[in-house]
N, C-alpha and C positions, 0 to 999 in steps of 0.2 A: 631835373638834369643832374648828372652827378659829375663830378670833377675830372680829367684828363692828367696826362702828364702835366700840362702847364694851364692849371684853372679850367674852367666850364667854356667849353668854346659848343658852337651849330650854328645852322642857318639863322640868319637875324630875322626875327618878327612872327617865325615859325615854332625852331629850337629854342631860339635865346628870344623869349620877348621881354614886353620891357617891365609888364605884372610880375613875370619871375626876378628880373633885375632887382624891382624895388624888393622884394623877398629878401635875397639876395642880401643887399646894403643892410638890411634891419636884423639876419642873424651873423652877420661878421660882424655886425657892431655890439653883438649882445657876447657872442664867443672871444672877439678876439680884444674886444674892452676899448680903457681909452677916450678920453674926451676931443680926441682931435684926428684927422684924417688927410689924406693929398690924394686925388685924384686924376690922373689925366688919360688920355685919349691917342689915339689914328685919328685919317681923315676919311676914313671910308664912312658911306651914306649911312649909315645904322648907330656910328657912333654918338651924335648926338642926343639922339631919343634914350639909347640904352645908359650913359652917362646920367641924364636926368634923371634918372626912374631911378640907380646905385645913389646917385647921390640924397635922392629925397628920403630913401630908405635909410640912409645913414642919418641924415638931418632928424626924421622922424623917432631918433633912437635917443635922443641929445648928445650926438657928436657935431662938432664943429670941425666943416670940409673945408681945405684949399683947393681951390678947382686952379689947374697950373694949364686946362686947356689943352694942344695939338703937341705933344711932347713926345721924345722916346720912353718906351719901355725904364732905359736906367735911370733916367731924370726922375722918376719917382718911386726908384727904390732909393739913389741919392736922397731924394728931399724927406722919405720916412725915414732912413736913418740921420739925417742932419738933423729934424725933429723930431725924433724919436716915438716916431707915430705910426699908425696904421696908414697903407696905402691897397690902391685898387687902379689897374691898367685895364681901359675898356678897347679889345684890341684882340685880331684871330692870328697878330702874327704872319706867317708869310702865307695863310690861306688868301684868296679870292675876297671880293669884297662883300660877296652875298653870306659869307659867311662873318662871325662879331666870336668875341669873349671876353671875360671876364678874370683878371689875373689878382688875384689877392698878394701882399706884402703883411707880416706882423708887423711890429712895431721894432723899428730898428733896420726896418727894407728889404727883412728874409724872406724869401717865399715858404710857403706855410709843409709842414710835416702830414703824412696821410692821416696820421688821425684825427688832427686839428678840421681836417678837410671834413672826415668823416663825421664830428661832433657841428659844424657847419648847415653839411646836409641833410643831419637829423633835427635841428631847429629850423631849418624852412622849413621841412615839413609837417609842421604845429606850431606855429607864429601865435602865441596872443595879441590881442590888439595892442597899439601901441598907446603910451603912457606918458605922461607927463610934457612939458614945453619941447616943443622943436629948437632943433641949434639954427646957430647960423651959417651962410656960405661964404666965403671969400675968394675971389679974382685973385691970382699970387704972379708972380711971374721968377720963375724957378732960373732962367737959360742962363745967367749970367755968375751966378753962381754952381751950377755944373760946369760952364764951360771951365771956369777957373782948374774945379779939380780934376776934368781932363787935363788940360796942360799942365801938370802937375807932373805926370807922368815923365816930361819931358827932360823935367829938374834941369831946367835953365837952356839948355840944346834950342838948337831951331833947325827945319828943315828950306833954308834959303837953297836955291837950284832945284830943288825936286819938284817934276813935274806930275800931278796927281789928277785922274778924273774919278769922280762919284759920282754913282748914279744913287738915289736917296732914294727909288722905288715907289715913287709919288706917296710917299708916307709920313712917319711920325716925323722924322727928321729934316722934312723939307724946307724947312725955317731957320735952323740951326745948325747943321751941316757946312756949308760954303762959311758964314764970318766964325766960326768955331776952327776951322780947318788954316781957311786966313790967316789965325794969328800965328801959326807956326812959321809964317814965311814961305812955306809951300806955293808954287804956281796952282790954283785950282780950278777944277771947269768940274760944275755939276748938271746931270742929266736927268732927267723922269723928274723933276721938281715942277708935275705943273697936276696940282690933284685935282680932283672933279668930282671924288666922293666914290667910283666906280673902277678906277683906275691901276688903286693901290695894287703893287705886285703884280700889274699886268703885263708880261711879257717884259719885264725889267727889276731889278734888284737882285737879291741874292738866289730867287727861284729861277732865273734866268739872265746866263750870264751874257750872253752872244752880242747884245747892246752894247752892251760894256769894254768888248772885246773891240767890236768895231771900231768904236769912242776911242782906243786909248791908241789903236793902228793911226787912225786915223792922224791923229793932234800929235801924233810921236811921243804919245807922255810914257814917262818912267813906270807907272804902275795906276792899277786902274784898283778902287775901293765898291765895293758892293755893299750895301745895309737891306732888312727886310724891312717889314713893314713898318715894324716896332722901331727899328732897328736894333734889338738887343743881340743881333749877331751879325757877324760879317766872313765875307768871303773876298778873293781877289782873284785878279790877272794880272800877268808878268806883263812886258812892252810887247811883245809876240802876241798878244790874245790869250796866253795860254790858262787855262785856269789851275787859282790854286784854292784848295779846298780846306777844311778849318783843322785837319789833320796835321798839313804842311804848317800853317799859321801857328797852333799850337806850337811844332817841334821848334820853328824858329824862336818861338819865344821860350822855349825851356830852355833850349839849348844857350841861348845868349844870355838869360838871367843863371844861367850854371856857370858860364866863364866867368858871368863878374860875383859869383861867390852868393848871389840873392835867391838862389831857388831854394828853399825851406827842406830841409831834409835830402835837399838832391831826389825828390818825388814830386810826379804830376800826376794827377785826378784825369782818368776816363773814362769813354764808358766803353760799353760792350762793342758797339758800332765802329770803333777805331780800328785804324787799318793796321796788320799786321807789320806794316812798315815800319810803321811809327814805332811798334813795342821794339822791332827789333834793330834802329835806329837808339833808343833811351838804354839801352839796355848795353850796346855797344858804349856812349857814351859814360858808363856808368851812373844810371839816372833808374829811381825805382821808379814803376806805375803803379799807380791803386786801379780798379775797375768799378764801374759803375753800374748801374742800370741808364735806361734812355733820361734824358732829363737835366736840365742844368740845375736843378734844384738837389738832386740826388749827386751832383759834383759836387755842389755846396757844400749840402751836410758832412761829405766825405773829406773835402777841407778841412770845415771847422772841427773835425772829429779828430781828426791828427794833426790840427795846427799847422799845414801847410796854404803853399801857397799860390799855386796856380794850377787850371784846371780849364778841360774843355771837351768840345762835343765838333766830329767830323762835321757837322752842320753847320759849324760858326759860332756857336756859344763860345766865350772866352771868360772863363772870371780870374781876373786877378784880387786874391783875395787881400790884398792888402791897400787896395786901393776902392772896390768896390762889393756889392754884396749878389751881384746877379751879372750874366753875361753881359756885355757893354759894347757893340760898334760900334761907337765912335772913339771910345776909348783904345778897342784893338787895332784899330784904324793909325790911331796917333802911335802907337807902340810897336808896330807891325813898318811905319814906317819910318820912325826911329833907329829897329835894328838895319834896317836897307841904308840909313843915310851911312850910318857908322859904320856898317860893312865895307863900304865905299865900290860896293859891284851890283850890278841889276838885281831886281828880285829873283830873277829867273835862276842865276850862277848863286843865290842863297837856297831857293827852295832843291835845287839838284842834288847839290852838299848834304844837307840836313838829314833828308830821308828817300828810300827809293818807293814808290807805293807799292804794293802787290796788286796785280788784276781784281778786281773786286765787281761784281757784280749783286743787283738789286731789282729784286719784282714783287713790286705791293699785287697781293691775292684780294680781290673785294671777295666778301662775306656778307650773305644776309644775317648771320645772326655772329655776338662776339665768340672769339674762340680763343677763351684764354690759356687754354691746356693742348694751343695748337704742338708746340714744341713735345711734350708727352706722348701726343698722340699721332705723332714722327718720329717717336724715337728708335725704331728698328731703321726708318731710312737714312735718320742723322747718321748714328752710328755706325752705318755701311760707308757711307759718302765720307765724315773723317776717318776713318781705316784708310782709307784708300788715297787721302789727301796727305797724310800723316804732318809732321811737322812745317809741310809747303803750302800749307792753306787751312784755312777755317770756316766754320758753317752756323752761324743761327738764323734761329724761324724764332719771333714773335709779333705779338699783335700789337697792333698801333695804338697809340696811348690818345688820339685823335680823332680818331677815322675809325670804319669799318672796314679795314684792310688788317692781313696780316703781312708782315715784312717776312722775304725770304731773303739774307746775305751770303753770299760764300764769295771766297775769297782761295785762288788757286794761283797756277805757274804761269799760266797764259788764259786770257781773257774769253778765248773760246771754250776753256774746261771750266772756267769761273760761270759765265752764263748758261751751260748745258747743266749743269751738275744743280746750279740754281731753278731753270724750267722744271729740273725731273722734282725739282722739293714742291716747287707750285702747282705740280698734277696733282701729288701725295696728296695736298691741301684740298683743291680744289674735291677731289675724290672724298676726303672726311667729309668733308663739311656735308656732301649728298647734294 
């Protein structure tokens, strides 16, 4: 298997089994060094198996694992850089549950650079046998020390009156969501917290908002939190149902860390996926963008390269780099509802303000084979379609970092030029591919 946008993810026991897992653990432990390790997990039915298999390959390296168990995604990039260790998330994120992966952290809770990736996949594939004593494992329990430096964030605030429903996506968070969210004083009602192993992401969390909408109609609550599997990102809804997407979430938090003088450089990290709103929302504010490729890890870098300090992905990724090393929902969670109390007006009357969106439209192309030179071998269509959009919309075609899909976006005046203008790029595709 070779690495994705975010670590080795496929189908569990098929793609990812648990022979390659142990593989797997025994060349990150030979690549990325270190005598010590944190591991944790989702609750989807795969996770277990493929957990033991990473960890035994770690152990069989002589590193010494902390197994932290059913955690989020940022609880173990937290707990490798609190130890300054190597970490590994066994977890597909906001896929289905037949589907597992496999997320790598260096030492210090980075997610890993492509060539690191690539030095990786070239010792799986030539393992000598392994050598010398096995380490040991250790049982740790992580929650109580993330939850601390979540509410950090808050620097003494509480949210007493706010009324908040999450739905925790029968996922990593399902345990630590509600007394985490508790301590801020917040009213809280959490939903899809009942896992079964098959469940995760099922018509609930961040891949589907509609539960959530209903939930927060429903209870009259102020605003409604979404987390994925992992939860290392989040999405919301306003009291209306409405949904707000990680674009909005981003601006409010630039824009509010720029009044109080804390946004680093007066620049935010994005990637290519961001909605033209947004740019020309920061830009009105006088706030620069950087751009990115897909990838919260590719915002990362893009942080730590210019010392700035916050960053995100229209999907929900959110890194606040000064508080964490990888996207964090529960963290944008607590921060996102921060800026709301202090605004002192609904979500909705903040997300209106901030930025207007443009129409945007999206259609994943399935592919039997990868088509990484899709956007190349469009380029006479791209270029007709921005002509013609000019400064009122925007157009990329590439392939999923994931999947055997290619992503078609464009983004126009009105929602019907936005999704026509997008079919015509999905035939183009459709037609190369043969």
């Amino acid at each position: 298997m070779k690495f994705g946008t975010d670590g080795v993810r496929g189908v569990a026991n098929t793609d990812l089994t648990a022979s390659f897992a142990l593989d797997l653990g025994r060349a990150a432990a030979r690549v990325l060094g270190g005598a010590e390790a944190v591991v944790g997990g989702d609750t989807r039915l795969s996770t277990a198996m493929l957990e033991a298999a990473f960890v035994a390959g770690l152990a069989s390296e002589g590193v010494t694992v902390h197994r932290l168990g059913v955690v989020p995604t940022p609880v173990v990039a937290h707990e490798a850089a609190r130890r300054n260790c190597i970490g590994a998330m066994i977890s597909a994120s906001h896929n289905t549950y037949r589907d597992n992966g496999i997320k790598l952290f260096a030492a210090g809770g980075t997610k890993l650079p492509d060539d690191v990736e690539a030095q990786i996949e070239t010792v799986v594939a030539d393992l000598p046998a392994p050598a010398g004593e096995p380490a040991q494992l250790h049982e740790v329990e992580p929650a109580s020390t993330y939850a601390d430096h979540v509410l950090d964030a808050l620097e003494g605030r509480r949210l007493d009156g706010l009324r908040i429903v999450v739905d925790v996506a029968n996922g990593a968070a399902t345990e630590l969501a509600r007394p985490l969210l508790a301590r801020t004083g917040a009213d809280v009602t959490v939903i899809n917290d009942r896992p079964d192993g098959r469940n995760i992401n099922e018509r609930c969390g961040a891949t589907d908002l509609a539960g959530l909408a209903a939930a927060v109609v429903d209870a009259g609550a102020d605003l409604g939190l979404a987390l994925d599997g992992d939860a290392d990102r989040l999405l919301a809804v306003d009291h209306t149902g409405a949904a707000v997407d990680g674009d909005h979430i981003l601006a409010i938090c630039a824009l509010d860390l720029h009044r109080r003088g804390r946004l680093r450089d007066d620049t935010v990290v994005i990637t290519v996926m961001t909605n033209l709103g947004f740019r020309l929302a920061m830009a009105e504010a006088g706030i620069t963008v950087v751009e990115t490729p897909v990838g919260d890890r590719y915002v990362l870098e893009a942080l730590d390269a210019g010392g700035l300090s916050l960053g995100g992905e229209q999907s929900g990724h959110v890194i606040f780099r000064d508080r964490a090393t990888t996207g964090d929902g529960l963290l944008t969670a607590v921060v996102l509802a921060d800026a709301v109390m202090r605004s002192g007006r609904p979500l909705a009357e903040v997300v209106a303000d901030v930025m207007t969106r443009l129409p945007q439209a999206l259609v994943n192309v399935p592919v039997d084979r990868p088509m990484p030179d899709a956007a190349d071998r469009l380029a006479a269509e791209i270029a007709a379609v921005t002509t013609e959009l000019g400064d009122r919309g925007r157009v990329l075609v590439r392939p999923s970092g994931t999947e055997p899909l290619v992503r078609v976006m464009v983004e126009a005046p009105t929602q019907e030029q936005a999704m026509a203008t997008a079919e015509h790029l999905a035939d183009a595709i459709r037609a190369a591919a043969g």
